[in-house]
C-alpha positions as CSV (number, residue, x, y, z in Angstrom):
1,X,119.0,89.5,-95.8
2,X,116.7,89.4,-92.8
3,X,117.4,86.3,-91.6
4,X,121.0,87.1,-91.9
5,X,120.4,90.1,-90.0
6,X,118.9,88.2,-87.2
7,X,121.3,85.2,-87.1
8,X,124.5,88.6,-86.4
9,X,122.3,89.9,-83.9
10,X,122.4,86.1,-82.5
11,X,125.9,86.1,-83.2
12,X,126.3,89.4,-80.8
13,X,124.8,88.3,-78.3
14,X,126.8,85.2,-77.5
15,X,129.6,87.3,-76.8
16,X,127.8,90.6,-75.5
17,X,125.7,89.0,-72.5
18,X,124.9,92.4,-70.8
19,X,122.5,93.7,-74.1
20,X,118.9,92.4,-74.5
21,X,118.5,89.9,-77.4
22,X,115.5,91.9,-78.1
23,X,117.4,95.1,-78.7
24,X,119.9,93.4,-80.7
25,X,117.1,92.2,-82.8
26,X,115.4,95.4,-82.9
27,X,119.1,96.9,-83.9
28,X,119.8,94.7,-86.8
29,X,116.8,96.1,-88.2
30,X,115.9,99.2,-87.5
31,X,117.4,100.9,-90.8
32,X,114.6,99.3,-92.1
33,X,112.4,100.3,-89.3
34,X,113.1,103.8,-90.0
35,X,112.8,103.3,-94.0
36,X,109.1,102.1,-93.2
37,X,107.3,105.5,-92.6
38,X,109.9,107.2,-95.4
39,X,108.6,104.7,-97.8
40,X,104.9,104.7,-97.0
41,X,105.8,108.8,-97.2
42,X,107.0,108.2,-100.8
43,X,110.0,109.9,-99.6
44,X,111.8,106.4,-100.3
45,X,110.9,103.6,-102.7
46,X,111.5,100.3,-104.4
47,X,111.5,99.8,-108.5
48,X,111.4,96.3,-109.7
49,X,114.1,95.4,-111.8
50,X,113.1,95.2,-115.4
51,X,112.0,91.5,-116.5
52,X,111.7,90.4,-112.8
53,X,108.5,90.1,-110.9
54,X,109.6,92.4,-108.2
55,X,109.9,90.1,-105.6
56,X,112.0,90.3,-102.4
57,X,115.3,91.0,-103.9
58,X,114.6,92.0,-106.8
59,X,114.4,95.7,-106.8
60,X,116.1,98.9,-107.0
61,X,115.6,100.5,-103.7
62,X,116.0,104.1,-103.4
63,X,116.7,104.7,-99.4
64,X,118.8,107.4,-100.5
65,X,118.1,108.7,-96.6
66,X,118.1,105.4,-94.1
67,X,120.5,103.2,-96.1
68,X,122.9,106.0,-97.5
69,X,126.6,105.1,-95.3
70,X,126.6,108.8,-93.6
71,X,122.8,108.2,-92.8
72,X,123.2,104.4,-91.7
73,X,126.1,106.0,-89.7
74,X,124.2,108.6,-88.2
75,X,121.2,106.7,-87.3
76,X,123.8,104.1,-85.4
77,X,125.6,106.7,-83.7
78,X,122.1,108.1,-82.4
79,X,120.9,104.9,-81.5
80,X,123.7,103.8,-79.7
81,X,123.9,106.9,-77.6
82,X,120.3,106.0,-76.8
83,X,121.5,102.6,-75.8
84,X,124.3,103.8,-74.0
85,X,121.8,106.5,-71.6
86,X,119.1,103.3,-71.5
87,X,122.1,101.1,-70.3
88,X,125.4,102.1,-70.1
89,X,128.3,103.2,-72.2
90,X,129.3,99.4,-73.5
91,X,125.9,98.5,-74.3
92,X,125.5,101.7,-76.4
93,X,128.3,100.7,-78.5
94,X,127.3,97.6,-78.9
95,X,124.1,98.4,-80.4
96,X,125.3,101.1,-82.3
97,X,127.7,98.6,-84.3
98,X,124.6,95.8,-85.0
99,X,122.5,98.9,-86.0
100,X,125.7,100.2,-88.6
101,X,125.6,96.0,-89.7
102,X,123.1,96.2,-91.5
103,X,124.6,98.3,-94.0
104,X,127.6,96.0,-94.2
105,X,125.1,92.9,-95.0
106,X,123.1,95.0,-97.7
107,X,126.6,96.2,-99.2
108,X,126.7,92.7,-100.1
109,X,123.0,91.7,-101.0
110,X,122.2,94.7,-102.3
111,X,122.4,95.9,-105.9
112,X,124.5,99.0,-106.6
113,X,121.9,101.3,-104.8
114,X,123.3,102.3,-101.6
115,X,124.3,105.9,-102.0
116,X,127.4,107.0,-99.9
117,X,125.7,110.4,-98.9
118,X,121.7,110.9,-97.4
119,X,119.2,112.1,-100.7
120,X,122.9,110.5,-102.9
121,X,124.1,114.1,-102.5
122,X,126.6,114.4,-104.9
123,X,125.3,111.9,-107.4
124,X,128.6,109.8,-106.0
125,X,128.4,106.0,-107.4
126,X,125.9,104.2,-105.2
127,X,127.2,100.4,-103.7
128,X,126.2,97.4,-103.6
129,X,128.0,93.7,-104.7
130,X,124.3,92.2,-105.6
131,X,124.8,89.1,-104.1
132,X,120.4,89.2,-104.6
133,X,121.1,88.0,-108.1
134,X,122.0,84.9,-106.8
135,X,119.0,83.4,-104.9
136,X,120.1,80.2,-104.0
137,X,124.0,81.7,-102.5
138,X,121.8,84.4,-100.7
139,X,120.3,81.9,-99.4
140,X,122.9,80.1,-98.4
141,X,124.6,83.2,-97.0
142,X,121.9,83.7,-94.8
143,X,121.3,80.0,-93.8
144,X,125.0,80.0,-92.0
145,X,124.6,83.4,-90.8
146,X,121.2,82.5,-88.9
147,X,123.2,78.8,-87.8
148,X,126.1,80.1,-86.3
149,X,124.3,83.0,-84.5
150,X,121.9,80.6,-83.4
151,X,124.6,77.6,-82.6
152,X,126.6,80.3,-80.4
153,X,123.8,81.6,-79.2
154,X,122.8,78.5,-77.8
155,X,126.3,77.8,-76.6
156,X,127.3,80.7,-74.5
157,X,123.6,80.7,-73.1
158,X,124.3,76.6,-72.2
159,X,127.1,77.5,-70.4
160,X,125.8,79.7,-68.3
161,X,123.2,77.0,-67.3
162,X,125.7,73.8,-66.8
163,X,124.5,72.5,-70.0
164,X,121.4,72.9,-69.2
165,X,118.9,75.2,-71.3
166,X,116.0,77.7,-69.7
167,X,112.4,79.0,-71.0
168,X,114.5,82.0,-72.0
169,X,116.9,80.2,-74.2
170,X,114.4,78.3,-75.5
171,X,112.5,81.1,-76.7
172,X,115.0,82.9,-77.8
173,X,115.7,80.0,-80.1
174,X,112.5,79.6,-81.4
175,X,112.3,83.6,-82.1
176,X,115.5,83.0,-84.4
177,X,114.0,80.0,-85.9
178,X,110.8,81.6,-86.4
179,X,112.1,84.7,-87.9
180,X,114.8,82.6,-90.3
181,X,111.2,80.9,-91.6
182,X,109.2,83.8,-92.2
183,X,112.3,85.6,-93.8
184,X,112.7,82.6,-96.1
185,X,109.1,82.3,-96.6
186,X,108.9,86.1,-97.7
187,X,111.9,85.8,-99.9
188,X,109.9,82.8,-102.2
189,X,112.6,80.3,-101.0
């Protein structure tokens, strides 16, 4: 769901022009920014489904810490009260709500193995709709998430020019076009 993640953050910014697209980027990620060093840690980890060659997708992952609701929560509300000193109140909130997205997105991608609390305290059912299953509807999930982030990206960022684009709108769309093909290339599609 990368590219998905990066087409919201897109999305976002159309409509939030006072936040850096970089930090939106950065926000739409960062759970798995932060599940980096707890995986390499062994603190978190990733079993391939049985009878799958444990591709993108296709695995159990155990962030019982970074990707648990309460933790997802609490690593958004910290991170968008970082926002909000770096910025201002708005911003922070803004921010806090891409970063909190990307548990939405996995809800659906997922398989059922987002926990409700950190370490699945409480052994409570863990989430997740497993849309993953499906390559070719993920896909096209997160095709039309990364087009209509990118489409009003582009829009409100024309508007502001008289129809005319800048360097900076350029590059901002290449970035999402860039990072839509390396997502796709990682997944195997």
């Amino acid at each position: 769901m990368i590219t998905g993640h990066f087409g919201l953050a897109a999305a976002v910014k159309s409509g939030q022009r006072q936040v850096p697209l970089w930090a939106l980027m950065l926000a739409t990620v960062w759970l798995d920014v932060v599940f980096a060093p707890l995986y390499m840690a062994k603190i978190e980890y990733i079993v391939p489904v049985p009878g799958t060659k444990g591709g993108y997708g296709e695995g159990i992952i155990y962030a019982d810490y970074t990707h648990s609701l309460l933790g997802a929560l609490l690593i958004a509300a910290v991170t968008g009260a970082l926002a909000a000193w770096r910025w201002n109140r708005r911003s922070g909130v803004v921010i806090g709500a891409v970063v909190f997205s990307h548990w939405i997105l996995d809800l659906l991608v997922h398989r059922a193995d987002l926990p409700l609390l950190p370490g699945n305290l409480g052994g409570l059912p863990r989430l997740g709709l497993g849309l993953w299953q499906y390559p070719w509807l993920t896909a096209a999930i997160e095709g039309a998430l990364m087009l209509v982030g990118a489409l009003l990206y582009w829009r409100a960022a024309t508007g502001l020019k008289g129809g005319r684009t800048s360097a900076a709108v350029n590059t901002g769309l290449l970035v999402l076009i860039g990072a839509a093909t390396l997502a796709l290339d990682v997944a195997g599609i």
